[in-house]
C-alpha positions as a Python dict, from the first residue, in 0.01 Angstrom:
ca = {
    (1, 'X'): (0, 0, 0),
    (2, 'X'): (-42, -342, -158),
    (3, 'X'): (228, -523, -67),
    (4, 'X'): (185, -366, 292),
    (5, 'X'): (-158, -560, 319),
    (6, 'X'): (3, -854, 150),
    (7, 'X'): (276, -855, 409),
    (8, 'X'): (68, -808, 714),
    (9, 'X'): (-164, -1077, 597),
    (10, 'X'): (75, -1366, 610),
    (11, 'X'): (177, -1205, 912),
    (12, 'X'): (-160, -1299, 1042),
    (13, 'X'): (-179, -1608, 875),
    (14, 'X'): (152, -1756, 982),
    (15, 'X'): (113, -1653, 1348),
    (16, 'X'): (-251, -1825, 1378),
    (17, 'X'): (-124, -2131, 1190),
    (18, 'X'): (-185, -2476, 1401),
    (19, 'X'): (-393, -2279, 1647),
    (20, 'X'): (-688, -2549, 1773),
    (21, 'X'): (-940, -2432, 2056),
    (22, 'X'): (-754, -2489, 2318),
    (23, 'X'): (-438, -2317, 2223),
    (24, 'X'): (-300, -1989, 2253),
    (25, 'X'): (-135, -1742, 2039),
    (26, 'X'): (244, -1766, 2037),
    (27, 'X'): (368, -1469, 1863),
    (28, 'X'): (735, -1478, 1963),
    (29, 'X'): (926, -1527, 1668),
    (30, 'X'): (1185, -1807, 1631),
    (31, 'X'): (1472, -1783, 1518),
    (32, 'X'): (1486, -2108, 1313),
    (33, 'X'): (1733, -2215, 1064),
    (34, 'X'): (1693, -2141, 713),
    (35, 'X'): (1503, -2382, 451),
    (36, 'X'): (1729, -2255, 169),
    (37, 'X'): (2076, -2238, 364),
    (38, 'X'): (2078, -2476, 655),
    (39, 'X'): (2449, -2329, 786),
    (40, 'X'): (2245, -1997, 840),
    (41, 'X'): (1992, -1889, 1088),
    (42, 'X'): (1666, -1672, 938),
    (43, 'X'): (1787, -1357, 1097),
    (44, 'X'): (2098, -1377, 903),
    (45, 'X'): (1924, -1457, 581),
    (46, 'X'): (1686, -1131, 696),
    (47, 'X'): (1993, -988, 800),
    (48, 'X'): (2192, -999, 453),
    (49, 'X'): (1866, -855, 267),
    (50, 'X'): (1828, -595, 461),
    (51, 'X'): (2263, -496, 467),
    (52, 'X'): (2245, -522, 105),
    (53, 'X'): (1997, -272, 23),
    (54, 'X'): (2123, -25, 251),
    (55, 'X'): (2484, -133, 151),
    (56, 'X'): (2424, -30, -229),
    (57, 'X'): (2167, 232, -194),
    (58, 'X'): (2501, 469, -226),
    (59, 'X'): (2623, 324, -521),
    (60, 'X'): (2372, 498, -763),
    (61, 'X'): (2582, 865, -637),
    (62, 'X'): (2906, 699, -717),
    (63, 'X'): (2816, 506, -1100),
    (64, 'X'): (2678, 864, -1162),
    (65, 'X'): (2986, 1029, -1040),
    (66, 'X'): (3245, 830, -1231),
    (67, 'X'): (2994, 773, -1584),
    (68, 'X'): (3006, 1199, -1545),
    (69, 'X'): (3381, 1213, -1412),
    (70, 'X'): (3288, 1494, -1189),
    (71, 'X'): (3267, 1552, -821),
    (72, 'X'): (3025, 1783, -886),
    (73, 'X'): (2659, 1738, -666),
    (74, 'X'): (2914, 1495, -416),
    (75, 'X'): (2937, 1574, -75),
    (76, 'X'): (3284, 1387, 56),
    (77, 'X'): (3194, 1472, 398),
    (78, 'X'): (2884, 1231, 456),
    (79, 'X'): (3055, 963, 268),
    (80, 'X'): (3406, 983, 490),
    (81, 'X'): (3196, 998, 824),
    (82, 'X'): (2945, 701, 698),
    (83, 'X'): (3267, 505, 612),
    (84, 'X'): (3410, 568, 1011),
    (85, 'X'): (3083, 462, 1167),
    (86, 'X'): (3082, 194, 965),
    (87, 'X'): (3430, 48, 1067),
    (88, 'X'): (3272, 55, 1418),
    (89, 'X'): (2953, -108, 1273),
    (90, 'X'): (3176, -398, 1186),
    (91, 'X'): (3368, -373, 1570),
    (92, 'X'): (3016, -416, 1698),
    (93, 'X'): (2919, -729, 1461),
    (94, 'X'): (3227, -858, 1546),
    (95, 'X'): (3120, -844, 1967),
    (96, 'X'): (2774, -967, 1871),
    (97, 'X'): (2916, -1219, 1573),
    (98, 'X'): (2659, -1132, 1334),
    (99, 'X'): (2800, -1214, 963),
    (100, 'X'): (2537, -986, 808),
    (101, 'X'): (2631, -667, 1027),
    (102, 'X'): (3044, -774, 956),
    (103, 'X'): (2969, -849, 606),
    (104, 'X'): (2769, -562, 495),
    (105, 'X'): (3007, -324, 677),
    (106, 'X'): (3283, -412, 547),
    (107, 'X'): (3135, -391, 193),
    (108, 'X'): (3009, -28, 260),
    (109, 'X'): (3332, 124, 401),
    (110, 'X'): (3492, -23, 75),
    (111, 'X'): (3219, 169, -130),
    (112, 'X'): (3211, 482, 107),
    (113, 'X'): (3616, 571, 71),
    (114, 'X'): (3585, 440, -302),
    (115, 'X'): (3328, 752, -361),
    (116, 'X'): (3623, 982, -142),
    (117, 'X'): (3905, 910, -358),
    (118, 'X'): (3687, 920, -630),
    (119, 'X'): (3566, 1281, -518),
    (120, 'X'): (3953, 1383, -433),
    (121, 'X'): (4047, 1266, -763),
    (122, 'X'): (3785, 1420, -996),
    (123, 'X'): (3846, 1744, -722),
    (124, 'X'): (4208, 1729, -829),
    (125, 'X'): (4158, 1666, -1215),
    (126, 'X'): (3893, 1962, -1203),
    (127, 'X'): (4175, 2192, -1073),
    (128, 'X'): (4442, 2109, -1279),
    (129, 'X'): (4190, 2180, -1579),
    (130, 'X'): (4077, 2502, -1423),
    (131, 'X'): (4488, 2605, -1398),
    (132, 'X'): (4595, 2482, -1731),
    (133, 'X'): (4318, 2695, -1881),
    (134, 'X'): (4375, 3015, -1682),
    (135, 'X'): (4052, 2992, -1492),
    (136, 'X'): (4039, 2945, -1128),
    (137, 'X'): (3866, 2603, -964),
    (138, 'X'): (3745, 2629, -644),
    (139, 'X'): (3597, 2301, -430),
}
């Protein structure tokens, strides 16, 4: 709730900045380049953030899935049809050129069919344990 005020207050105080009297409030926002990287625009800086948050938030699933080295709790499903929207993610950074959307993708679909084979293969090692023993393993 904090940092929601926070935020919205340098909203505020960044939009009214250099207003005089007889000015009026320009709220479009520019699309400037960045202080910190002059090569990039501030919507790709914005735009990296943002694709690297939602890039790794499924990486927690698959460090738990190897540390365990077990499919189990996995669903391969969401993973394999994340990973195929994602390829057409990149397609459509490509039309637009936006490095972040391109970038990002390309990182995910790695990390999406990474957690598939990892699934298939801890699938696979969990049935040949399940035969070897006498016991059946069903996915």
């Amino acid at each position: 709730m904090g940092v929601g005020v926070l935020f919205l207050t340098s909203v505020v105080v960044c939009a009214s900045h250099g207003l005089g009297p007889n000015e009026t409030m320009d709220l479009t926002p520019r699309d400037t380049r960045s202080l910190l990287f002059p090569e990039f625009k501030r919507s790709e800086i914005v735009g990296l953030v943002a694709g690297f948050g939602t890039t790794f938030a499924a990486m927690p699933d698959l460090i738990a899935m190897l540390r365990r080295r077990s499919c189990a709790g996995m669903n391969p499903r969401m993973a394999a049809i994340m990973g195929i929207f994602q390829i057409l993610w990149i397609y459509y950074g490509l039309l637009i050129v936006s490095r972040p959307v391109v970038i990002w993708n390309i990182v995910a679909v790695i990390v999406n069919f990474i957690s598939v084979g990892a699934y298939f293969y801890f699938a696979h090692m969990g049935n040949e344990a399940g035969t070897a023993t006498g016991g059946s393993a069903g996915l």
